[in-house]
N, CA, C and O atoms as a Tinker XYZ file with bonds, in Angstrom:
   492  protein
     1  N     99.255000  101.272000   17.172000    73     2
     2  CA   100.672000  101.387000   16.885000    64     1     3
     3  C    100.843000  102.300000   15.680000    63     2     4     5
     4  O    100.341000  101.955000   14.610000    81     3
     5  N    101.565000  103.517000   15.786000    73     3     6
     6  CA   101.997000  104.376000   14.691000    64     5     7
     7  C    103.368000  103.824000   14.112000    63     6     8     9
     8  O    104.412000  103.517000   14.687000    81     7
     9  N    102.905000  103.798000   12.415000    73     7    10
    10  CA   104.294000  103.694000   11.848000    64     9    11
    11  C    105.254000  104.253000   11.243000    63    10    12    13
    12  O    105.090000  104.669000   10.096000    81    11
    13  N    106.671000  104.399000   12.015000    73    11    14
    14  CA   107.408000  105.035000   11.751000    64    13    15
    15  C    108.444000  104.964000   10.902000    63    14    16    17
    16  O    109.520000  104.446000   11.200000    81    15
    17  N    108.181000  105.471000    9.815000    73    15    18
    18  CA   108.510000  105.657000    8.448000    64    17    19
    19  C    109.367000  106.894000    8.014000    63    18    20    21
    20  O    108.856000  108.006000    8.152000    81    19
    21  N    110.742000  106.777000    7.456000    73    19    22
    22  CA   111.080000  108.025000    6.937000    64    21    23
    23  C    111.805000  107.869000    5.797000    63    22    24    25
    24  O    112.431000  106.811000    5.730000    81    23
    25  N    111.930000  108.872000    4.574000    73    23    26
    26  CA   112.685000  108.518000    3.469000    64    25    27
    27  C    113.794000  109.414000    3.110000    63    26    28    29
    28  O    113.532000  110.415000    2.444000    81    27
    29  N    114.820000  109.207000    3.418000    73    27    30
    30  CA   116.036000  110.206000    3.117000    64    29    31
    31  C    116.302000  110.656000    1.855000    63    30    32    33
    32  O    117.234000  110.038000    1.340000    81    31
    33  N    115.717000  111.699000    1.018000    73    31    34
    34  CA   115.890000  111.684000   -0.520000    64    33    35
    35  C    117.430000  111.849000   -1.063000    63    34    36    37
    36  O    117.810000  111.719000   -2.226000    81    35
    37  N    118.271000  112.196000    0.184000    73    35    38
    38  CA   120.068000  112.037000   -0.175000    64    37    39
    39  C    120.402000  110.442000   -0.389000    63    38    40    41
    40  O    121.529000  110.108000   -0.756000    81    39
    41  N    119.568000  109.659000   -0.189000    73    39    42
    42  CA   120.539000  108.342000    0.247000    64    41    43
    43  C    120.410000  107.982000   -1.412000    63    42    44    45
    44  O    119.886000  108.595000   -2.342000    81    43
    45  N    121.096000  106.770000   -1.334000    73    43    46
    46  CA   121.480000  106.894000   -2.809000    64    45    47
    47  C    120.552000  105.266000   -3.039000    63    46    48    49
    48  O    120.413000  104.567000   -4.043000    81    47
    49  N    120.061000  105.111000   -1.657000    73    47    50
    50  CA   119.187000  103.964000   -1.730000    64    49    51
    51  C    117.957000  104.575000   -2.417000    63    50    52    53
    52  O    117.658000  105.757000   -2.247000    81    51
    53  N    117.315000  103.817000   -3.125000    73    51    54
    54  CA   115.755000  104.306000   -4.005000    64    53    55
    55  C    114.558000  104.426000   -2.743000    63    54    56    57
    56  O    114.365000  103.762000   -1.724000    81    55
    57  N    114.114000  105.189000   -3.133000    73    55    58
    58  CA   112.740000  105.316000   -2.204000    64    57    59
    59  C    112.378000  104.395000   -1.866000    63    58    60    61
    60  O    112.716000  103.917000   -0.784000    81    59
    61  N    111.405000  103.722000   -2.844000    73    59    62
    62  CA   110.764000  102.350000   -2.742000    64    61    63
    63  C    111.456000  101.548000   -1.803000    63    62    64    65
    64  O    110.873000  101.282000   -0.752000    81    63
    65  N    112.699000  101.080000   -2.017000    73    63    66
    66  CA   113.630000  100.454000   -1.350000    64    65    67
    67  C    114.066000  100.680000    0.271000    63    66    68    69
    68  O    114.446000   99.797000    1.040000    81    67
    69  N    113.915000  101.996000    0.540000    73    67    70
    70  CA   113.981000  102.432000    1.732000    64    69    71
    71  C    112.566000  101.978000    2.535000    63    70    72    73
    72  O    112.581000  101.847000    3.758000    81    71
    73  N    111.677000  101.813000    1.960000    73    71    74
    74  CA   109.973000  101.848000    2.191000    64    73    75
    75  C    109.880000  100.375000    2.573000    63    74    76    77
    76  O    109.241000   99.787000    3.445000    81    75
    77  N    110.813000   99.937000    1.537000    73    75    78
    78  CA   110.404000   98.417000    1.678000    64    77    79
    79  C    111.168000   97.678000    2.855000    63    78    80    81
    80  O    110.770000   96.840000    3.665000    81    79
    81  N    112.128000   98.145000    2.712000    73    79    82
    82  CA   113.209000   97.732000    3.828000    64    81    83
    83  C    112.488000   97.881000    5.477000    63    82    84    85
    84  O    112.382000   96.924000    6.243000    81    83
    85  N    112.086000   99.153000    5.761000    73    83    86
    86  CA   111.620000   99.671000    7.282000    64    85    87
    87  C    110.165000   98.882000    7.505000    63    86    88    89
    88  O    109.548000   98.716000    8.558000    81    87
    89  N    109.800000   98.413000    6.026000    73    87    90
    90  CA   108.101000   97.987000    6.396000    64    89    91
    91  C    108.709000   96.189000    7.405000    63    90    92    93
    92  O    108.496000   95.693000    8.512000    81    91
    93  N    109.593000   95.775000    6.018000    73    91    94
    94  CA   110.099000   94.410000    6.291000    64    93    95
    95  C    110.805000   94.404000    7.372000    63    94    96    97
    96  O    110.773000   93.244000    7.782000    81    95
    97  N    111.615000   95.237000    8.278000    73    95    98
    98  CA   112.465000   95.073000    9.170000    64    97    99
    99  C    111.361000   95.284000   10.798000    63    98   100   101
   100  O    111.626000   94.861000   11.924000    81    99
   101  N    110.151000   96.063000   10.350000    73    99   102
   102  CA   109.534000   95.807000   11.432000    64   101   103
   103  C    108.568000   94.964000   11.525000    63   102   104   105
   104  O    107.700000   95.086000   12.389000    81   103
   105  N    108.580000   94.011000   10.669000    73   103   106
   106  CA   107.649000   92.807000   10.351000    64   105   107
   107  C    108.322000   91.884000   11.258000    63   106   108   109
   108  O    107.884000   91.275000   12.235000    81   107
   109  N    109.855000   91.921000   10.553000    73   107   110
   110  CA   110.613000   91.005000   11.333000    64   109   111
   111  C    110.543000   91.477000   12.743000    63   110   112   113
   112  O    109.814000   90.792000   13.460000    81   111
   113  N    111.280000   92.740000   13.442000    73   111   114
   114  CA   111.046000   92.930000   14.677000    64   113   115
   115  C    110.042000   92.748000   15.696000    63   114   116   117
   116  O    110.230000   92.529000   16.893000    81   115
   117  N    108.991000   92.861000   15.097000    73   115   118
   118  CA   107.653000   92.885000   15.926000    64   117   119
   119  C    107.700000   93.850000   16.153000    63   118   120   121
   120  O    107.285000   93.967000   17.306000    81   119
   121  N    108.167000   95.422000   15.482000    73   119   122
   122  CA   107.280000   96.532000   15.818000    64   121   123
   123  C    105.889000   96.623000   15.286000    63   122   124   125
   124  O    104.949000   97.267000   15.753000    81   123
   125  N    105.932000   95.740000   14.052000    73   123   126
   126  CA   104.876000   96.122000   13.033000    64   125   127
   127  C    103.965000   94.613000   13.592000    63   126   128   129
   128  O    104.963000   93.930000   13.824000    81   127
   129  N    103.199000   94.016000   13.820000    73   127   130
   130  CA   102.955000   92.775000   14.730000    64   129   131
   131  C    101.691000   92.282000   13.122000    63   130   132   133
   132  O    101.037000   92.976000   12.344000    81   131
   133  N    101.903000   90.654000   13.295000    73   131   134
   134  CA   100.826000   90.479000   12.010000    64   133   135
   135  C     99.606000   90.617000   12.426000    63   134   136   137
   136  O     99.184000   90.465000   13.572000    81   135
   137  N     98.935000   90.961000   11.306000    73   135   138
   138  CA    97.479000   91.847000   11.597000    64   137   139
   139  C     97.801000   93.032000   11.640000    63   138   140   141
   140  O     96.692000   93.562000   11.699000    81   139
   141  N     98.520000   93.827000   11.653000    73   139   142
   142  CA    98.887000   94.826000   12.048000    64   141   143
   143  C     98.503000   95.644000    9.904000    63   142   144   145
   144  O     99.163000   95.378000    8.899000    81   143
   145  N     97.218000   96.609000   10.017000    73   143   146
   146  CA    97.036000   97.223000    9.148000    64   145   147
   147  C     97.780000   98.598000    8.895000    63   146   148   149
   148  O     98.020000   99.504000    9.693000    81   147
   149  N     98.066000   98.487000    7.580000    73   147   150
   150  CA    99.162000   99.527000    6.698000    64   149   151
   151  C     98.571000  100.259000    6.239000    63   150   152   153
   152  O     97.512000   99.675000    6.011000    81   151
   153  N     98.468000  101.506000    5.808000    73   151   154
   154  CA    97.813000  102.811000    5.372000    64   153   155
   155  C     97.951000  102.504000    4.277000    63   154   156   157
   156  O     98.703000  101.678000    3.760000    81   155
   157  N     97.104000  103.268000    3.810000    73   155   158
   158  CA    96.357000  102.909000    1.988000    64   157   159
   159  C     97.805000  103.817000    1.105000    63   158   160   161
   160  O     98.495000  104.719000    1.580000    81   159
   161  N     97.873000  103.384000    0.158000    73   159   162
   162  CA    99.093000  103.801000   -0.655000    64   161   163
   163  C     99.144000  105.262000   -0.791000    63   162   164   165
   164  O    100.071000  106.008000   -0.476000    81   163
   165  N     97.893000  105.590000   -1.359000    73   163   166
   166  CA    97.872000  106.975000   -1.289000    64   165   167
   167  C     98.062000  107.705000   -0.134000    63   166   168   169
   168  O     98.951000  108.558000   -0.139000    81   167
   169  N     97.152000  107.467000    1.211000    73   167   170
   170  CA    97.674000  108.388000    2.031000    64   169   171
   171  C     98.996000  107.929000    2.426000    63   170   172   173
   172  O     99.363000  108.985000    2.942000    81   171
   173  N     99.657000  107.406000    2.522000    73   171   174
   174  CA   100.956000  106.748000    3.029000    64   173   175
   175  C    102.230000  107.430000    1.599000    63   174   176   177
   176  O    103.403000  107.053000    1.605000    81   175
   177  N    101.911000  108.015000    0.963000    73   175   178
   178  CA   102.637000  108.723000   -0.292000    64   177   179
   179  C    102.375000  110.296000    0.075000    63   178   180   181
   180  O    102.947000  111.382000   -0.025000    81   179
   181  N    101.323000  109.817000    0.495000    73   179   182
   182  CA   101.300000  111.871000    0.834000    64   181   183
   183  C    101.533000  112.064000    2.105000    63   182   184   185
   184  O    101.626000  113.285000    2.229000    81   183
   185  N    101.695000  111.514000    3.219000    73   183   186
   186  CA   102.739000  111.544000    4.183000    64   185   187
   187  C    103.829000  111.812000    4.186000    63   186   188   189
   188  O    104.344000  112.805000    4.698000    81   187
   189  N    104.491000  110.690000    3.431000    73   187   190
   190  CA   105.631000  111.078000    3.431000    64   189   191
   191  C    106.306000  111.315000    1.901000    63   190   192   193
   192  O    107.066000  110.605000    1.242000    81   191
   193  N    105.632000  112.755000    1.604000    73   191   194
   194  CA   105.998000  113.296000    0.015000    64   193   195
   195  C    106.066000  112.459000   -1.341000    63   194   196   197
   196  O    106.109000  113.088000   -2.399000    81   195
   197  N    106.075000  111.360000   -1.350000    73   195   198
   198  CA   106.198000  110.189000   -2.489000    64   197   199
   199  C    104.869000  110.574000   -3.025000    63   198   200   201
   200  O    103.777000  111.046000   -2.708000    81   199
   201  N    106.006000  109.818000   -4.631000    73   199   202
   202  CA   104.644000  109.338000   -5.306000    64   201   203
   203  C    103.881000  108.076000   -5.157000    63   202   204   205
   204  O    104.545000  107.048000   -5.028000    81   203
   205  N    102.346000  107.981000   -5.156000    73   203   206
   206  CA   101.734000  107.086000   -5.133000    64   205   207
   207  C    102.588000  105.646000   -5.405000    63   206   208   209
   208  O    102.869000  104.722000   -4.641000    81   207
   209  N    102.827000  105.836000   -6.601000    73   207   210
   210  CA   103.850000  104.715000   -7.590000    64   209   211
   211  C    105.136000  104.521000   -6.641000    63   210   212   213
   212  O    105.713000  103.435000   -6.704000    81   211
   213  N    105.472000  105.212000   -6.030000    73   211   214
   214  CA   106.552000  104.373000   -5.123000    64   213   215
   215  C    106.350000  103.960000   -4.218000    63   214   216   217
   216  O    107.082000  103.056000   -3.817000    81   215
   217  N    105.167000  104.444000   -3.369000    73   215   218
   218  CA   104.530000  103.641000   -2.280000    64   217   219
   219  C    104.107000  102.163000   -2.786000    63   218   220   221
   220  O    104.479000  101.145000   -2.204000    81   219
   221  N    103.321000  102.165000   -3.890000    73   219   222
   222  CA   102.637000  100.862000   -4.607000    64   221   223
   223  C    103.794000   99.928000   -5.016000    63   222   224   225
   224  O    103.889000   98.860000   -4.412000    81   223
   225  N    104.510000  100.170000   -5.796000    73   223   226
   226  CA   106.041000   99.388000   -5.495000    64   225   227
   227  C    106.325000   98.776000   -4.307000    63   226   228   229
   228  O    106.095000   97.581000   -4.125000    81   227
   229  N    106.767000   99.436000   -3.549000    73   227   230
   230  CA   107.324000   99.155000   -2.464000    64   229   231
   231  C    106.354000   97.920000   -1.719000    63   230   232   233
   232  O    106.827000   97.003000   -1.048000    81   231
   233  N    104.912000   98.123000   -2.001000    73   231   234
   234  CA   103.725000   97.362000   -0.884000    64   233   235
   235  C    103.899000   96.427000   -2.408000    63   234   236   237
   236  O    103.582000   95.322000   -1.969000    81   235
   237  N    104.054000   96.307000   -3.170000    73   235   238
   238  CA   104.183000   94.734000   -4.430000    64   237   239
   239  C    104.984000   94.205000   -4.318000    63   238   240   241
   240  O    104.780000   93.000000   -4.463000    81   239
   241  N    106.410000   94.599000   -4.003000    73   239   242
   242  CA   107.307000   93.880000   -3.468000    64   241   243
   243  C    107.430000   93.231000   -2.175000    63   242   244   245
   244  O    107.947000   92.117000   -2.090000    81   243
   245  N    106.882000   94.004000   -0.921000    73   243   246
   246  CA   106.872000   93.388000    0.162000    64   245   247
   247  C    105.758000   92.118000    0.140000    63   246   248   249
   248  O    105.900000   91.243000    0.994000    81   247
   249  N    104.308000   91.975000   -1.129000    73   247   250
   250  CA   103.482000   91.213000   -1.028000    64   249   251
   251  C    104.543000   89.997000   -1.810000    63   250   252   253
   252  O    104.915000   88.955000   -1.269000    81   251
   253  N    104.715000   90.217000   -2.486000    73   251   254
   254  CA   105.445000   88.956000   -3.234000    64   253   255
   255  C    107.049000   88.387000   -2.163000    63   254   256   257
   256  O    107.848000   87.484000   -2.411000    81   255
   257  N    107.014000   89.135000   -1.261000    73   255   258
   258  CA   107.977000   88.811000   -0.500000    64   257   259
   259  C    107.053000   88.009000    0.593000    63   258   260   261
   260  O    107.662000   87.259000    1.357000    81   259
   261  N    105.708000   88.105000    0.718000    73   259   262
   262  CA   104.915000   87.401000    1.598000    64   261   263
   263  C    105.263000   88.036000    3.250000    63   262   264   265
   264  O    105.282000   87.457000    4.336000    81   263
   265  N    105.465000   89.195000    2.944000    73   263   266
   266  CA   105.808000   90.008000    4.432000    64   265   267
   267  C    103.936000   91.212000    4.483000    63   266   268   269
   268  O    103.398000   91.602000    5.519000    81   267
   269  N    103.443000   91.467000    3.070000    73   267   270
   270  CA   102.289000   91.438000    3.478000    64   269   271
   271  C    101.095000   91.165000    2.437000    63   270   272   273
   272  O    101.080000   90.989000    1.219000    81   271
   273  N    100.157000   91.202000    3.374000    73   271   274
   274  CA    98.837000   90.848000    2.308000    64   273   275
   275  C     98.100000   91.632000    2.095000    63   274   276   277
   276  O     97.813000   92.339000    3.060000    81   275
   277  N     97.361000   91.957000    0.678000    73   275   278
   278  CA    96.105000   93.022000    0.545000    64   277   279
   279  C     94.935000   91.706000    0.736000    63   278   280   281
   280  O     95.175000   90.542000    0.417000    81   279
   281  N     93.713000   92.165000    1.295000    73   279   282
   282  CA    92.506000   91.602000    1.370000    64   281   283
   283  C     91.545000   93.125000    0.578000    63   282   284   285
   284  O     91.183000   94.167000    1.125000    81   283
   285  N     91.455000   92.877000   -0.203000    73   283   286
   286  CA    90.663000   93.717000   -1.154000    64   285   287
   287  C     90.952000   95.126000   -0.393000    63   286   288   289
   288  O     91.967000   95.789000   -0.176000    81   287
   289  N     89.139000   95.303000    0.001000    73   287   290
   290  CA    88.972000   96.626000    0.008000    64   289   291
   291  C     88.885000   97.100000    1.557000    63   290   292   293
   292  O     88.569000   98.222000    1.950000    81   291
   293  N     89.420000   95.414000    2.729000    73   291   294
   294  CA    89.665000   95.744000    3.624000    64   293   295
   295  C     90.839000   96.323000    4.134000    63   294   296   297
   296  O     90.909000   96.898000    5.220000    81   295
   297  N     92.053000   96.115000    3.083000    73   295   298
   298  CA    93.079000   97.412000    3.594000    64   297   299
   299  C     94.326000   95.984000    3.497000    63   298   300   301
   300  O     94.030000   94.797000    3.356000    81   299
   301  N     95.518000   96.482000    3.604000    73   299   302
   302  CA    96.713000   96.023000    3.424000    64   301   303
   303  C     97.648000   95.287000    4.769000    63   302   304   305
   304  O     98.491000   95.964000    5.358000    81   303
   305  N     97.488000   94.444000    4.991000    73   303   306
   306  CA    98.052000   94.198000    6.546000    64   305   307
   307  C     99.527000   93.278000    6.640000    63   306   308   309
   308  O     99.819000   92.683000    5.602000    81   307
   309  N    100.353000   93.144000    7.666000    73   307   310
   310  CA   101.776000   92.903000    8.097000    64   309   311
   311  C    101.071000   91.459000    7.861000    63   310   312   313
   312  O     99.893000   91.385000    8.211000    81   311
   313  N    101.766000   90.140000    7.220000    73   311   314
   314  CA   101.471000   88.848000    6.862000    64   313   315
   315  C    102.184000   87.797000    8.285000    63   314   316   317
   316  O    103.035000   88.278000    9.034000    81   315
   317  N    101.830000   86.822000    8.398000    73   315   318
   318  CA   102.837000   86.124000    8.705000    64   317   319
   319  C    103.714000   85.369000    8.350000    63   318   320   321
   320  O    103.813000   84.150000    8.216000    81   319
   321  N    104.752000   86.760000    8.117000    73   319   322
   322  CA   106.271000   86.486000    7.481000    64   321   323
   323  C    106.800000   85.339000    7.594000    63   322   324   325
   324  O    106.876000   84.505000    6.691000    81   323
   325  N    107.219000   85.218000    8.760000    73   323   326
   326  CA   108.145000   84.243000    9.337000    64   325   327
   327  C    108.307000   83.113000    7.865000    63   326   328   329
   328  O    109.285000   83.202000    7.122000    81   327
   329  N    107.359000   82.250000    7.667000    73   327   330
   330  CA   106.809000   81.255000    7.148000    64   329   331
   331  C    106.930000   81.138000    5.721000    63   330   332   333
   332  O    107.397000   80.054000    5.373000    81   331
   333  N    106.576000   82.130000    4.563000    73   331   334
   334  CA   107.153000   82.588000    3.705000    64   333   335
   335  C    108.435000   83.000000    3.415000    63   334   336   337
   336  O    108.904000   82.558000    2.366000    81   335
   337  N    109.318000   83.948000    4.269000    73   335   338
   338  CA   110.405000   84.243000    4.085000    64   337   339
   339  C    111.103000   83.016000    3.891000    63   338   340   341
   340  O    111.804000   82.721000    2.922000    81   339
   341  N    110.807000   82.208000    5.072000    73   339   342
   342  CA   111.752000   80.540000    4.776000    64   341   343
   343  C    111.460000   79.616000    3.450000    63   342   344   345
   344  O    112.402000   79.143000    2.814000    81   343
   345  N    110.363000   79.436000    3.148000    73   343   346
   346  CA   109.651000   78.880000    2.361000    64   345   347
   347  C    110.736000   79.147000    1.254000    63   346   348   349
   348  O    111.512000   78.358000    0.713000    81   347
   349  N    110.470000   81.135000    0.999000    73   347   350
   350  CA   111.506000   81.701000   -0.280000    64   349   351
   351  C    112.581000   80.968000    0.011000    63   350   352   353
   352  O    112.822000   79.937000   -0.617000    81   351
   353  N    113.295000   81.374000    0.921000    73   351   354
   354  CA   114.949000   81.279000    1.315000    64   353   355
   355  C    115.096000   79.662000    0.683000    63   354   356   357
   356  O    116.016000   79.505000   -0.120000    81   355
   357  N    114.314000   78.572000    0.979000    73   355   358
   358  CA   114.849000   77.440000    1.035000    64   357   359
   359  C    114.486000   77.237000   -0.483000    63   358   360   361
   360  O    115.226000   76.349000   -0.906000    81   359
   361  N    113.752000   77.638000   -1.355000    73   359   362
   362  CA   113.605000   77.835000   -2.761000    64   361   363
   363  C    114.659000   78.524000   -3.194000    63   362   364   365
   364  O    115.210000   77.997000   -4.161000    81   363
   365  N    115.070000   79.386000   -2.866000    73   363   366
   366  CA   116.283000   79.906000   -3.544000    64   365   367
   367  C    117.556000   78.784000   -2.986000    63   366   368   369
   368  O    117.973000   78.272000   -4.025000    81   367
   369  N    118.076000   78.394000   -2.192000    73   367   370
   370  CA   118.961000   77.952000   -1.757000    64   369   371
   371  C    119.099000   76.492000   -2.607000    63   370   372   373
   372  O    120.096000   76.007000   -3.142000    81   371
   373  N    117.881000   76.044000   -2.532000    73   371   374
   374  CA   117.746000   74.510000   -3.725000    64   373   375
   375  C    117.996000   74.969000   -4.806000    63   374   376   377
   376  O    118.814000   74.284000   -5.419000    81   375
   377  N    117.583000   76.006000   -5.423000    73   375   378
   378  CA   117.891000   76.713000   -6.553000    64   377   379
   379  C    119.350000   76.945000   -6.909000    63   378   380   381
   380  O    119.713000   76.759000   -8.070000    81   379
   381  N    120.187000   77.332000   -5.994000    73   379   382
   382  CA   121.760000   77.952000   -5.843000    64   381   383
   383  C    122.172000   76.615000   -6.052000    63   382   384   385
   384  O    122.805000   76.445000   -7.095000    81   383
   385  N    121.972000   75.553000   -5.294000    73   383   386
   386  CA   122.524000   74.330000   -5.009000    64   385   387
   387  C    122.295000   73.525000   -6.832000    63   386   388   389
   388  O    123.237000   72.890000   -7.305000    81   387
   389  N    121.443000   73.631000   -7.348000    73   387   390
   390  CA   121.626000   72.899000   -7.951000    64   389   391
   391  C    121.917000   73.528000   -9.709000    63   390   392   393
   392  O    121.841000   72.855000  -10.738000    81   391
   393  N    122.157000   74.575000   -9.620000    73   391   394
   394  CA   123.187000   75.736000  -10.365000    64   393   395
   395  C    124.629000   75.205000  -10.128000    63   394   396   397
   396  O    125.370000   75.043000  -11.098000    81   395
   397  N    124.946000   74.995000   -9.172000    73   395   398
   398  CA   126.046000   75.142000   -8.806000    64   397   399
   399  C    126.880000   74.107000   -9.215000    63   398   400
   400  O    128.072000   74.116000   -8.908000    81   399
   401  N    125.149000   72.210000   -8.882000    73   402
   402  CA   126.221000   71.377000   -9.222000    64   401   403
   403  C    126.289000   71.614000  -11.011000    63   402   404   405
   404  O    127.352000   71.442000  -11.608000    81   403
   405  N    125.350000   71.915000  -11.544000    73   403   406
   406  CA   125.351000   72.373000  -12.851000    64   405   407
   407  C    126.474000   72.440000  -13.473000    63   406   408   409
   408  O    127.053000   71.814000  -14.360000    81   407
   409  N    126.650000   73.301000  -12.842000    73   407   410
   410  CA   128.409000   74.015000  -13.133000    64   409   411
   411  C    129.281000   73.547000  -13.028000    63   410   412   413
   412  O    130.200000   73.958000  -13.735000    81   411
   413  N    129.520000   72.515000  -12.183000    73   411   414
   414  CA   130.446000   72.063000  -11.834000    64   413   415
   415  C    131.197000   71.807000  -10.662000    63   414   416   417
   416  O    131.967000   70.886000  -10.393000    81   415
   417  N    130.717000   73.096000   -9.817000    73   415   418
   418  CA   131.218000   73.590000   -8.785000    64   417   419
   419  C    131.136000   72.185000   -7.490000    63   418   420   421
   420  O    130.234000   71.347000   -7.471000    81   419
   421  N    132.236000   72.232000   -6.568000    73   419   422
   422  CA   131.841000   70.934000   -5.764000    64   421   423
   423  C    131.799000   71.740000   -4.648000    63   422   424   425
   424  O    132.328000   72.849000   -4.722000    81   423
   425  N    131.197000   71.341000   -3.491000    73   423   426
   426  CA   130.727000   71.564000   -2.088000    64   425   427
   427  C    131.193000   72.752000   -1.625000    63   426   428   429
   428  O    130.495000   73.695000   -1.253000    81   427
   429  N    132.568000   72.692000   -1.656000    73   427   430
   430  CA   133.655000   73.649000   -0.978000    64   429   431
   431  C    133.022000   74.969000   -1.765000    63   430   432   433
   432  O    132.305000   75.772000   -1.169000    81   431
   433  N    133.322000   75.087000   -2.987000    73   431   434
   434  CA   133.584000   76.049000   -3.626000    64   433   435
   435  C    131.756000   76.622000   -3.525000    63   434   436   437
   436  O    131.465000   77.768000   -3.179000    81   435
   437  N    131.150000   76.007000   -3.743000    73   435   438
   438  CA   129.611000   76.414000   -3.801000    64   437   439
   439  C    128.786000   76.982000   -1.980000    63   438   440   441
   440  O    127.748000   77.553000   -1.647000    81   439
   441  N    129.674000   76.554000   -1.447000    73   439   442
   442  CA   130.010000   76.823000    0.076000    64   441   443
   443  C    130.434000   78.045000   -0.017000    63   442   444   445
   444  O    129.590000   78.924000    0.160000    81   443
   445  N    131.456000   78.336000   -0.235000    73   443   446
   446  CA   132.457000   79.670000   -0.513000    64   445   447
   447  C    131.697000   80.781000   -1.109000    63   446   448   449
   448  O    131.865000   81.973000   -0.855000    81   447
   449  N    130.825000   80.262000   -1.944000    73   447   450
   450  CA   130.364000   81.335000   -3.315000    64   449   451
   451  C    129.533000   82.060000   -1.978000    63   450   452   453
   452  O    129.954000   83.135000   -1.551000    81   451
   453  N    128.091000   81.274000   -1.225000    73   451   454
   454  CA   127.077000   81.617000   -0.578000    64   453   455
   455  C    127.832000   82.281000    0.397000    63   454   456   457
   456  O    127.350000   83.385000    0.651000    81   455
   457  N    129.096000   81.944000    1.197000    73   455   458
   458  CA   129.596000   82.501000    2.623000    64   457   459
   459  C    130.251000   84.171000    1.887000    63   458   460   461
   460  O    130.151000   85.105000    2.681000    81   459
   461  N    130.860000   84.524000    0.515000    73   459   462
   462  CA   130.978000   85.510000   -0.257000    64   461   463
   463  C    129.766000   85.968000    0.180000    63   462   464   465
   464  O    129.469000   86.379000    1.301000    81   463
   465  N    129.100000   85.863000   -0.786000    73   463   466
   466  CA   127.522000   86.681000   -1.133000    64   465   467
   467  C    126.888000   87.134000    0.014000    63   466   468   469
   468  O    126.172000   88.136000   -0.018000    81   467
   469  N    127.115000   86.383000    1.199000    73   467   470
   470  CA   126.250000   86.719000    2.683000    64   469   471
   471  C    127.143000   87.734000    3.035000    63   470   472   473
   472  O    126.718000   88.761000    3.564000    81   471
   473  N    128.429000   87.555000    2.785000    73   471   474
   474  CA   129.592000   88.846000    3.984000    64   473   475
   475  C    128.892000   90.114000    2.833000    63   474   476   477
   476  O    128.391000   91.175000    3.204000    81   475
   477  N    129.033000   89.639000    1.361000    73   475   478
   478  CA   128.826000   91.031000    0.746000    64   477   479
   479  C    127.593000   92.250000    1.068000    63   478   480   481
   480  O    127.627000   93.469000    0.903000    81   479
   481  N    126.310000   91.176000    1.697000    73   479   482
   482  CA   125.011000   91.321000    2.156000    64   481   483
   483  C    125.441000   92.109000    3.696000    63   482   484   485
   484  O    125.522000   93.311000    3.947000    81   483
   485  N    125.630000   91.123000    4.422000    73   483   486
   486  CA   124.892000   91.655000    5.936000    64   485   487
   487  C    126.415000   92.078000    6.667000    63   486   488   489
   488  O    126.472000   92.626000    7.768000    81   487
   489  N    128.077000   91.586000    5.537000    73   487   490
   490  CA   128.876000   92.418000    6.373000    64   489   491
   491  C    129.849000   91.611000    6.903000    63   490   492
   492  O    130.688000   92.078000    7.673000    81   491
């Protein structure tokens, strides 16, 4: 499977960010399938014109996002996301929740805040 990667240097989105986004969206899709090995930072920067340092970004963020894993010096591979992503999500969400009662905020309104923040996200 070839991966298809591109970085628009007009968009006003950051490199890295663009990198990270297409790696994670085909993790999720199953274009990118787990097990599925990622090109070494360097050549994957000189592909597609980047610097090293924004490729390496981009693959530190997706690891701490648990979308992938380095195994040393066997190479960088697609994780199984699924499992992590929720893991995060439901850590952050206990997190929101109990900010919220912190604050003060009761059900409705702490309801409201998250159904905000998601339209602002996905629309």
């Amino acid at each position: 499977m070839t991966l298809q990667i591109s970085v628009d240097a007009t968009s006003a989105t950051a490199p890295y960010e663009q990198l990270r986004e297409q790696i994670a969206a085909g993790a999720r899709d199953g274009a990118l399938p787990v097990g599925h090995r990622l090109p070494t930072v360097r050549g994957l920067a000189e592909d597609l014109g980047l610097a090293a340092n924004t490729v390496a970004k981009a693959y530190r963020a997706l690891e701490a996002d648990g979308v992938i894993e380095t195994r040393g010096r066997h190479g960088t591979f697609i994780a199984a996301a699924g499992d992590a992503a929720h893991r995060r999500t439901a850590l952050a969400a206990a997190d929101f929740a109990r900010t919220a009662h912190r604050l003060g905020l009761d059900h409705a309104a702490a309801r409201s805040a998250v159904e905000d923040a998601l339209r602002a996200v996905y629309g």
